[in-house]
N, C-alpha and C positions, 0 to 999 in steps of 0.2 A: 417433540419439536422444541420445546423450550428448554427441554435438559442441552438439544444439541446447541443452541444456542447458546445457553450460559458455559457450555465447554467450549467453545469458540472465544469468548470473553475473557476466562478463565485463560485459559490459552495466552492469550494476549497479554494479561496483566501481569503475567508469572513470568513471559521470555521479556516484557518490557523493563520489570522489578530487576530480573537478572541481570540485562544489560548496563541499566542504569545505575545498578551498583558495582558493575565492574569501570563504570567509569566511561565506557563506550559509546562513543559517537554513532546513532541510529535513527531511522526516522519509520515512521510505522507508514506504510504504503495501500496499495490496492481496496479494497473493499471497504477495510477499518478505516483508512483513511477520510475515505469517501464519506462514512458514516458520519462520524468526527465533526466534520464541516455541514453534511446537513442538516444534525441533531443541534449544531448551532442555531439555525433559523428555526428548524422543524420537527423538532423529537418524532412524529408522527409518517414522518414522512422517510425516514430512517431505516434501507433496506438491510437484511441481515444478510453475512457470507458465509461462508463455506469453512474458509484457512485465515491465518493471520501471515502476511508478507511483511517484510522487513528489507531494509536497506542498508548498508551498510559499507565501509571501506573493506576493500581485501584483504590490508594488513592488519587489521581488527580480528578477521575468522580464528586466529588460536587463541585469540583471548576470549572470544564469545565465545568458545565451546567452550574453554573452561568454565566459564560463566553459565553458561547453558546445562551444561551437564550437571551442574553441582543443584543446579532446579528440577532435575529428573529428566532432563532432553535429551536426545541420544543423536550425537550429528550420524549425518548418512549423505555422500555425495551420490545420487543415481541418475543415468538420463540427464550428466549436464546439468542437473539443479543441486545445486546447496541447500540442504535444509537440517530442521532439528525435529525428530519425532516428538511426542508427546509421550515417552516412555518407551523401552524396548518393545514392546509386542502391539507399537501403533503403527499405522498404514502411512502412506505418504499425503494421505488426506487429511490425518491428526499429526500437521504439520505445520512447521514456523517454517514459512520459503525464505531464500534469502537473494536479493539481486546486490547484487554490487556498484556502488555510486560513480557515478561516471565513465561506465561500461555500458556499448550496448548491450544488450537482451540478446538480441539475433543480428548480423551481420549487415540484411536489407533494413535495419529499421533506417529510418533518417537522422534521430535524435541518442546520447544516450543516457542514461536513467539520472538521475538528478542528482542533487551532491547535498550531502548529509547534514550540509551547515540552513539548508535551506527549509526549516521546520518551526513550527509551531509547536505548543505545548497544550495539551488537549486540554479542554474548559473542568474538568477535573484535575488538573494538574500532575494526574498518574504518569503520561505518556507523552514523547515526541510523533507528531505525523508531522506528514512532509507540506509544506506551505499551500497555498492552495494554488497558484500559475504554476508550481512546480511538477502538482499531481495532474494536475489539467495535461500540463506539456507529456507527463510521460505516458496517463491513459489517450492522447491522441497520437504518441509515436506507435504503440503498438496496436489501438484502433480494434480489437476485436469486437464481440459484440456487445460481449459482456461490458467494457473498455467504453463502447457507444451509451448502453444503457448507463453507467454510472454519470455518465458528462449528462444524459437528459433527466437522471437524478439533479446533480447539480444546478441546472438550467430551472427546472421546477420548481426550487426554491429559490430562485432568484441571483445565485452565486454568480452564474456566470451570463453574461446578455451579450447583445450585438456589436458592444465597443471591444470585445473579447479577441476575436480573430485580429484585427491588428500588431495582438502582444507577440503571434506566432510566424514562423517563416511560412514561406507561402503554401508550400504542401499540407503542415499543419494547420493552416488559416482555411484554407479548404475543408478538410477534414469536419473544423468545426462548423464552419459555416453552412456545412451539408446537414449538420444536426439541427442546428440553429431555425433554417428554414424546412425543415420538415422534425416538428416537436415531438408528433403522435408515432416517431417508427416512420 
């Protein structure tokens, strides 16, 4: 478990290294992100994920492969996702996903994913993630559960309270406000 974890880490720090030396505007999204900002209040309270997500401009993708590739990543478009393997002979799970900044995700979302200039620089100073009303907004446009669970990550440390739903239009102001008043699930 902790080797899969520091490959997940590892993961991150090599496609972030890469980007950021080709000069590329990115912002580290989903799970890591999440992490990022709780590990700010509460290292302990710090769940681990699965992939590393990334954001990015569309006109940025050939220069991030190149980028990418020259770190051992191997781009692969399948099923509608952009991403970078973690070497030829990785699965789509030992993967850097990539969403695109200011595109929706799917069609019925309401919102669409955030824009790249809207990031923080992680308290180690290795990486961009995406601001934190930015991350909020796009885990409650697509709202999954997982998407649920990381906002009542953030809410448990304190990040996000009840003056919160005001920042959001009303479908996402709901969204949260459902978490908000029900903490435990």
């Amino acid at each position: 478990m902790v080797d899969a974890v520091e490959a997940v880490r590892d993961r991150l720090r090599r496609a972030t290294a890469a980007l950021e030396g080709a000069g590329i505007p990115y912002a580290v999204i989903g799970g890591n992100a999440v992490a990022a900002w709780v590990a700010r209040v509460d290292p302990a309270a710090v769940r681990n994920t699965q992939d590393v997500d990334i954001l990015m401009e569309r006109a940025d993708l050939p220069r991030a492969t190149t980028a990418m590739e020259a770190a051992g990543f191997v781009y692969r478009h399948a099923a509608s996702i952009d991403m970078f393997l973690d070497g030829p002979g990785a699965k789509a799970r030992d993967a850097v996903h990539v969403l695109f900044a200011n595109e929706k995700v799917r069609p019925e979302y309401v919102e669409p994913t955030a824009d790249v200039r809207e990031v923080e620089t992680s308290e180690d100073g290795r990486y961009r993630h995406l601001a934190l009303e930015a991350l909020v907004r796009m885990k409650l446009t697509s709202f999954r559960l997982k998407d649920q669970v990381h906002l009542q990550d953030l809410i448990g440390v304190g990040l996000i309270d009840a003056t919160w739903p005001a920042r959001f239009r009303p479908e996402l102001a709901a969204r949260l406000q459902q978490i908000l008043d029900t903490p435990d699930g």
